[in-house]
ZAPA-736371 format. One record per residue: residue number from 0; residue in one letter; x, y, z of N, C-alpha, C, CB in turn. Coordinates in pm, whole numbers. Each point is the difference from the previous one (the first is absolute). Last residue first. Glycine has a CB too. Layout:
PALUM seq type   n_c1   n_c2   n_c3  ca_c1  ca_c2  ca_c3   c_c1   c_c2   c_c3  cb_c1  cb_c2  cb_c3
PALUM NUM    A      X      Y      Z      X      Y      Z      X      Y      Z      X      Y      Z
...
***
This chain:
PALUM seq type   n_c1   n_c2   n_c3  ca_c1  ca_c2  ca_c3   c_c1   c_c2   c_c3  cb_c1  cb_c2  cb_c3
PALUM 131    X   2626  -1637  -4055    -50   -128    -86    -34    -20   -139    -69    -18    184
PALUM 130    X    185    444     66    126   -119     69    -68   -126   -107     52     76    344
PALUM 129    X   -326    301   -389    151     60    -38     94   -127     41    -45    286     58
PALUM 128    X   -411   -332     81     14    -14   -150    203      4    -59   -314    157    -12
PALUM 127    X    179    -21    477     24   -162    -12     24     -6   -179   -192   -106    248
PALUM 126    X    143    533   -109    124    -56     83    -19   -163    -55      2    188    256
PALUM 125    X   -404     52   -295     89     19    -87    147    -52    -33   -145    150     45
PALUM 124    X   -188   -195    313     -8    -63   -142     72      3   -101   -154     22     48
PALUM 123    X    192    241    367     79   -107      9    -61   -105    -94     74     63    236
PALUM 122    X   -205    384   -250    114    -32    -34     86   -110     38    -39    193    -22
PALUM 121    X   -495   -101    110     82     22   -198    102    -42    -16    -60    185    -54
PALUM 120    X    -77   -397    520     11    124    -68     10    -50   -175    136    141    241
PALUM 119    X   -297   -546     71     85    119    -58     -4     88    -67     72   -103     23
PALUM 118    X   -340   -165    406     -2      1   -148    137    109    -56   -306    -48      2
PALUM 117    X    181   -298    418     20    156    -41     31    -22   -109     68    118    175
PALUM 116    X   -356   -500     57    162     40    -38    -58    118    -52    169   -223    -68
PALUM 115    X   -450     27    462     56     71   -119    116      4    -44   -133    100     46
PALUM 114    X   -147   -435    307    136     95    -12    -11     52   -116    156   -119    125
PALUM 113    X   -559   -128     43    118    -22     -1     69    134    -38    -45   -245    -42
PALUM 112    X   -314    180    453    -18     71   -166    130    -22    -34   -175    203     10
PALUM 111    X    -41   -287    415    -20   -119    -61     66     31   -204   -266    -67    238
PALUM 110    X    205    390    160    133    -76     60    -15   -117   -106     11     61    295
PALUM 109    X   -364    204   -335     97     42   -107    137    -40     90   -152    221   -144
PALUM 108    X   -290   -540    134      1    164     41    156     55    -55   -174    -29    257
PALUM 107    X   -254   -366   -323    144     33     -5     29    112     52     24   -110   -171
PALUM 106    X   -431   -212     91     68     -3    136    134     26    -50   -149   -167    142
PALUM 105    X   -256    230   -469    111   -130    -13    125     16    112    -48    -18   -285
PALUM 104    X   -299    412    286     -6   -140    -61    137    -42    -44   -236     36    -80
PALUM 103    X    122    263    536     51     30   -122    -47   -136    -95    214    166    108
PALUM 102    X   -383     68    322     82   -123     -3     27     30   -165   -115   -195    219
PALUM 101    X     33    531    243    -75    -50   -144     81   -121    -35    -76    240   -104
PALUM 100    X    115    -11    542    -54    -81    -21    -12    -68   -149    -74    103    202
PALUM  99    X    305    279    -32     59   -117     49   -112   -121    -63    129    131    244
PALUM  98    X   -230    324   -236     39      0   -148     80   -177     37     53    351   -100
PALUM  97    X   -449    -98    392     65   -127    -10     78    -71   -131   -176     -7    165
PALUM  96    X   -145    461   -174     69    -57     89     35   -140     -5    -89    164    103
PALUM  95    X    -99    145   -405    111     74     46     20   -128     68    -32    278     14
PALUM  94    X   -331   -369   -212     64    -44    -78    149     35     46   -198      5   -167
PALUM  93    X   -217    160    383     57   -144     82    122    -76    -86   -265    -51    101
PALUM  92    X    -61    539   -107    130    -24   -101     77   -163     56     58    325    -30
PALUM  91    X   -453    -79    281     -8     22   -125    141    -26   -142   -185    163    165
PALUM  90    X    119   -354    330    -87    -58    -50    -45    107   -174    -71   -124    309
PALUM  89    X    478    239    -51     14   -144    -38   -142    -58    -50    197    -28    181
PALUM  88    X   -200    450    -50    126     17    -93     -9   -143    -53    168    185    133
PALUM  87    X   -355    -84    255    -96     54   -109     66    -34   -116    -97    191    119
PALUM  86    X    349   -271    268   -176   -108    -28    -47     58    -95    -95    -62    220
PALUM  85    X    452    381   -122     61   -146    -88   -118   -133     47    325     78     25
PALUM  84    X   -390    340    139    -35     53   -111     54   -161    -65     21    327     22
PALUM  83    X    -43   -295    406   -133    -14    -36     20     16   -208   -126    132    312
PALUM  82    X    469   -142    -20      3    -90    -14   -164    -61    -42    238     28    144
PALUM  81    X    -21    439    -86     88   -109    -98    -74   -114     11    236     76     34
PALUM  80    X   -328    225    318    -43     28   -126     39    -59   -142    -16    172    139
PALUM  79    X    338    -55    239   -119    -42     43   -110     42   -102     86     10    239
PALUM  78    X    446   -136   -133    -86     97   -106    -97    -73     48    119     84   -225
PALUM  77    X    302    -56    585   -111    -97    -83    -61    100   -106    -76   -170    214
PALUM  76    X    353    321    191     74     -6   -163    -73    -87   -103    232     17    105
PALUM  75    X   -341     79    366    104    -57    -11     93    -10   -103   -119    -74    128
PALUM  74    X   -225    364    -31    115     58     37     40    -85    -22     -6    142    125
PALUM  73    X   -277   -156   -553     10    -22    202     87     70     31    -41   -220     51
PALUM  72    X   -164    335   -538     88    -20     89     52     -3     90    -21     12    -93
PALUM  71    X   -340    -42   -313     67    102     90     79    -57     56   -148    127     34
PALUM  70    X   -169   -123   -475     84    -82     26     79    105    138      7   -152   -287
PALUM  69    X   -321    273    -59    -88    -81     90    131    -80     91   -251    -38   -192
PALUM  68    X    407    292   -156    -24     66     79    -95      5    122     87     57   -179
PALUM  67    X     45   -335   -204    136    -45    126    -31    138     63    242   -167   -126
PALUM  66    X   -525   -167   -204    -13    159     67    119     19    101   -275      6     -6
PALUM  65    X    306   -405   -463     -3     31    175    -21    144     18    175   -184     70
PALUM  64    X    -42     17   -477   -168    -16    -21    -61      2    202     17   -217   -316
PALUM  63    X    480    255     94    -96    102    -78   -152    -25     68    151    -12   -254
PALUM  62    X    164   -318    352     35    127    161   -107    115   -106    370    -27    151
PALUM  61    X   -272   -386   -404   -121    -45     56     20     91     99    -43   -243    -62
PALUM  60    X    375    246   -204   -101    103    -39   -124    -65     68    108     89   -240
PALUM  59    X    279   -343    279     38    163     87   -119     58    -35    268     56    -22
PALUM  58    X   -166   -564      5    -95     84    -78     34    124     57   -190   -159    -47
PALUM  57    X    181   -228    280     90    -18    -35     32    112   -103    -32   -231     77
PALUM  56    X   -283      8    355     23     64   -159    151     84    -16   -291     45    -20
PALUM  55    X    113   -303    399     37    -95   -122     -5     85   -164   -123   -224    168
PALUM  54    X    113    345    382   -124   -101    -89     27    -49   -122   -160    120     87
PALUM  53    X    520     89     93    -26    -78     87   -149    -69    -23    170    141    143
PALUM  52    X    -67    221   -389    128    -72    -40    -19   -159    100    182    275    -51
PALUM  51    X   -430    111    176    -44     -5   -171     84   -167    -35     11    347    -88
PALUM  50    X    123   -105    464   -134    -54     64    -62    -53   -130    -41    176    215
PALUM  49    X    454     67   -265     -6   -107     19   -104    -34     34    176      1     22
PALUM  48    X   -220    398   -176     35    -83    -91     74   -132     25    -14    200    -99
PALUM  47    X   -174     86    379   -128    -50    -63     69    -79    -98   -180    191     36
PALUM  46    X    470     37    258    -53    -97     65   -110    -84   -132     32    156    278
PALUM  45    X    181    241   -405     98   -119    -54    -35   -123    143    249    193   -155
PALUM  44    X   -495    242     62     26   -132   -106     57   -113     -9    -10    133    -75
PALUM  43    X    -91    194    466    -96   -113    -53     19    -76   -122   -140    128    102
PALUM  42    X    469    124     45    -14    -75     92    -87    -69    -62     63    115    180
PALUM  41    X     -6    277   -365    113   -145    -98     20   -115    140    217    200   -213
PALUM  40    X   -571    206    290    -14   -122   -168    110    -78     -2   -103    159   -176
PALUM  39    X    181    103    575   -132   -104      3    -24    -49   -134   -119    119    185
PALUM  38    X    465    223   -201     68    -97     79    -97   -126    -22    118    176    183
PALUM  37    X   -283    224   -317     57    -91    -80     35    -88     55     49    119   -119
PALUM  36    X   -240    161    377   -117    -76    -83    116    -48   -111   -271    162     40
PALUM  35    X    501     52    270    -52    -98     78   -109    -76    -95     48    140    229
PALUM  34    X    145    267   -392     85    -68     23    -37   -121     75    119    189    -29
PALUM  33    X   -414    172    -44     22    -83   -122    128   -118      6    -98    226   -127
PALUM  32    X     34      6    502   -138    -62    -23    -11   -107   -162   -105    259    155
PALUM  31    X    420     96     21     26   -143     38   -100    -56     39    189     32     53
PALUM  30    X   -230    376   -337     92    -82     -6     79   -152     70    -30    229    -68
PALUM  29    X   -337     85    236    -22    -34   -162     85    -91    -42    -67    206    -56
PALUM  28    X    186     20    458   -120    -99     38    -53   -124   -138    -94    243    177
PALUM  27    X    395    202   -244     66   -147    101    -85    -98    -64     55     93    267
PALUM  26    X   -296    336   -375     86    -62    -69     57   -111     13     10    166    -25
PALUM  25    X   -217     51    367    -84   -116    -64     52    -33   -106   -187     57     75
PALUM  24    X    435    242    193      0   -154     58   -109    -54   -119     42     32    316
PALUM  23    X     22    363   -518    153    -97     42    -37   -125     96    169    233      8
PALUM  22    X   -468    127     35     -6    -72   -175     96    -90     27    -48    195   -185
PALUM  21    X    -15     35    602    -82   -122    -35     27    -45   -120   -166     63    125
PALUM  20    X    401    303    -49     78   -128     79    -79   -104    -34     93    109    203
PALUM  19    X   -205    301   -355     91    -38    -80     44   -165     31     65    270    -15
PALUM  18    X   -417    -11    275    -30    -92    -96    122    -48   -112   -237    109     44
PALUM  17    X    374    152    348   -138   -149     23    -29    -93   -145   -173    179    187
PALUM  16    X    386    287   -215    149    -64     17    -92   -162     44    227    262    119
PALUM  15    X   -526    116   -214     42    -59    -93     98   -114    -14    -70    192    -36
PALUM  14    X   -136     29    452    -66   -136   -114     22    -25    -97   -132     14     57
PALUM  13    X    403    273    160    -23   -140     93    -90    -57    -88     22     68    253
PALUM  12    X     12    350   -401    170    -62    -74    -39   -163     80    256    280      9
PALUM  11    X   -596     35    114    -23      4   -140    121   -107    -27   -110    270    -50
PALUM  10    X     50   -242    577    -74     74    -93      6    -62   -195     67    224    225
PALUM   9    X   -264   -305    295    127    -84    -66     -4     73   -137    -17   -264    123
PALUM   8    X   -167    353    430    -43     10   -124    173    -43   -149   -252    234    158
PALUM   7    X    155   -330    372    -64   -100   -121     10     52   -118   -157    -86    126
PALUM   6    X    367    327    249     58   -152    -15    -66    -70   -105     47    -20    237
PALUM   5    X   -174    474    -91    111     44   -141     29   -188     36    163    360     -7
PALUM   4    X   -677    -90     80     95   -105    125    133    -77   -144   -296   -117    254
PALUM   3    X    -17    545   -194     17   -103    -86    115    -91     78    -74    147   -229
PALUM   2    X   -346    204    360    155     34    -10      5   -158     12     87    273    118
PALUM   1    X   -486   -136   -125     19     93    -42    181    -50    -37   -236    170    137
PALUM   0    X    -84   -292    197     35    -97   -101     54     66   -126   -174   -150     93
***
């Protein structure tokens, strides 16, 4: 046993030229990792921010008070976890939702609002004084 068997032994430059290769793939790996976890936030936002929009809020800063890291994502493409956080959401803030509903006093709304006249500049006051 004395005499070294030359196929396994791998010498000094092989494990260096190994691990050069491993840094670089986990470098990769790193990188389209970070590339796939962004992709997933502006998925989950911009699902949560209709699923938000579709209960009735209306409010962009009501997405500040959501864990969107409790928040994951089917294969089908569903957010799963969203819909526990918006029961919680609605029985601690219920004022967010149903902006359709409120009723306004004296039953008007702003299709009901008359017409503004535009007011005149400095210089078309002036213009008139000067003619009259």
């Amino acid at each position: 046993m004395a005499e070294e068997n030359t196929e396994t032994q791998v010498s000094d430059n092989d494990i260096k030229a190994m691990q050069a290769a491993l840094k670089k793939a986990n470098g990769e790996a790193a990188h389209y990792r970070n590339e796939r976890n962004a992709f997933r936030d502006m998925v989950v936002n911009l699902k949560a921010e209709r699923t938000l929009s579709d209960a009735g809020i209306t409010n962009p800063k009501a997405t500040k008070v959501l864990d969107f890291s409790k928040v994951t994502v089917t294969e089908s493409g569903e957010l799963e976890g969203l819909t526990e956080q918006l029961e919680s959401l609605k029985e601690d803030f219920p004022e967010l939702f149903g902006a359709g509903d409120k009723k306004f006093s004296g039953g008007t709304d702003a299709a009901n609002k008359q017409d503004v006249r535009p007011q005149k500049s400095s210089a078309e006051m002036l213009v008139d004084r000067l003619k009259g």
